[in-house]
N, C-alpha and C positions, 0 to 999 in steps of 0.2 A: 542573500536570498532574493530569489526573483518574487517579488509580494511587496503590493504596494495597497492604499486604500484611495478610492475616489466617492468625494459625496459620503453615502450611504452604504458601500460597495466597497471590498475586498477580491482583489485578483489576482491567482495564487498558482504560480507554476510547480505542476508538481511530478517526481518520476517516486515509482512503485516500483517493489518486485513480488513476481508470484513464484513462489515456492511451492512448491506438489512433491511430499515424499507419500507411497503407500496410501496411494486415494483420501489425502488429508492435503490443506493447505494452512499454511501458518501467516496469522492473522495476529493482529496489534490493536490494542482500545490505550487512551490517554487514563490514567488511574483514575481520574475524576468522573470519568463518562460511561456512560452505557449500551455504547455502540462500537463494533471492530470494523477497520479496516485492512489493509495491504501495507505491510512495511514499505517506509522511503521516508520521502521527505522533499525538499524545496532545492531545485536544483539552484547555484551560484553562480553568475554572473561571469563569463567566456569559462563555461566549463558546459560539458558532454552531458549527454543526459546520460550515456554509457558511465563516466566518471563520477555523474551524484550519484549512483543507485551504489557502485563501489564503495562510493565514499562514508553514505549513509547508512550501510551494513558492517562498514567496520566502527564507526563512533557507535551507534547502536547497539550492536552485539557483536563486535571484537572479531567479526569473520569476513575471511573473502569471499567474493561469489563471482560464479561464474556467470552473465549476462549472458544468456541463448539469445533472444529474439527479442522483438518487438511483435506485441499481442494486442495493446488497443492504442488509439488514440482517443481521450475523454475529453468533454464539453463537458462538467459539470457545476450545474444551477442547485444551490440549498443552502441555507438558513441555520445559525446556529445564534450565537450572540448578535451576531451580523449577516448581513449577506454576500454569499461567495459565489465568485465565477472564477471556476479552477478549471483551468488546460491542466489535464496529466495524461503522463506516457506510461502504460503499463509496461516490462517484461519481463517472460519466462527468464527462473534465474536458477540456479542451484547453488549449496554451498558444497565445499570440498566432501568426498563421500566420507573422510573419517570425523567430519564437525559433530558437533559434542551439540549442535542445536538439535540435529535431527536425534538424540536420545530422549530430549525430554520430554517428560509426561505432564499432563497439565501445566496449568500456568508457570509461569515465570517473567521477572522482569530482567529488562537490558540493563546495558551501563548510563545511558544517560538518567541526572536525577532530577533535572527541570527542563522540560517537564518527563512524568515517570510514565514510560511505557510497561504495557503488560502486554508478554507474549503467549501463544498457545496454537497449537496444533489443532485444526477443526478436520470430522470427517466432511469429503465432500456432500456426500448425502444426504448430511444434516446444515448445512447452511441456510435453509428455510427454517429452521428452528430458533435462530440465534437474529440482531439485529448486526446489519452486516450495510456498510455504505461506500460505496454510491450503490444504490437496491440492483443497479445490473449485474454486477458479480454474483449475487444469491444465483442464478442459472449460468448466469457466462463463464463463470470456475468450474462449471461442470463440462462444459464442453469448448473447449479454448477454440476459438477460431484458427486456420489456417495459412492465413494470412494478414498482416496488420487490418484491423478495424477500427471506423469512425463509430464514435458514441456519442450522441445528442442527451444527456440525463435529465430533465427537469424534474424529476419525482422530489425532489428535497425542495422546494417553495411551494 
């Protein structure tokens, strides 16, 4: 994993995928917390960010995906146990149109069991209802940019 700690500080490379079926995006919280984000994870050291987000949706939940694009590049500044400075690459992904992900209704968790993700389909709509992090995606999942974008976040310190 590319994630190291200096000082007081956590710096944490990380690739995302945004899934959009039917004006819904599927979002992931750690079972212990109460905030969703964007399925991925920490990409691995001479590997693609193309090949974490692969990589990370099949240990996750047992699927492949198609990688479209590249949608953001993130700066993001916040605070949890510690404090993080995360580079992550968002991109539009889809999984195969007959996956069994896009069936489900309410929650559900992946395969991995430490730590325990919880998945779930949100309307777009309602993303300002729900606690959703890094707070740019509450609007930026409503209307994807056209071309890769820079994101500065400090709202999480």
């Amino acid at each position: 994993m590319i994630c190291f700690d200096k000082d007081d500080t956590r710096f944490n490379y990380r690739i995302a995928g945004i899934a959009i079926h039917n004006e819904h995006v599927l979002l992931n919280r750690l079972e212990e917390t109460d905030f969703w984000f964007l399925p991925g994870g920490r990409a691995e050291l001479r590997e693609t960010s193309l090949v974490s987000l692969e990589r990370e949706m099949r240990e996750e939940l047992g699927e492949e995906v198609n990688v479209q694009r590249l949608v953001w590049i993130a700066e993001t500044f916040f605070q949890t146990r510690q404090f993080y400075h995360e580079l992550a690459l968002y991109f539009l992904m889809a999984f195969t149109p007959t996956s069994p992900i896009y069936q489900q209704n309410g929650p559900f968790f992946g395969l991995e069991e430490k730590p325990r993700l919880i998945y779930q389909w949100f309307p777009l709509r309602d993303l300002a209802s729900i606690t959703l992090k890094p707070a740019f995606l509450i609007t930026g999942l409503q209307s994807l940019p056209a071309s890769p974008t820079h994101i500065l976040d400090r709202t999480g310190v």
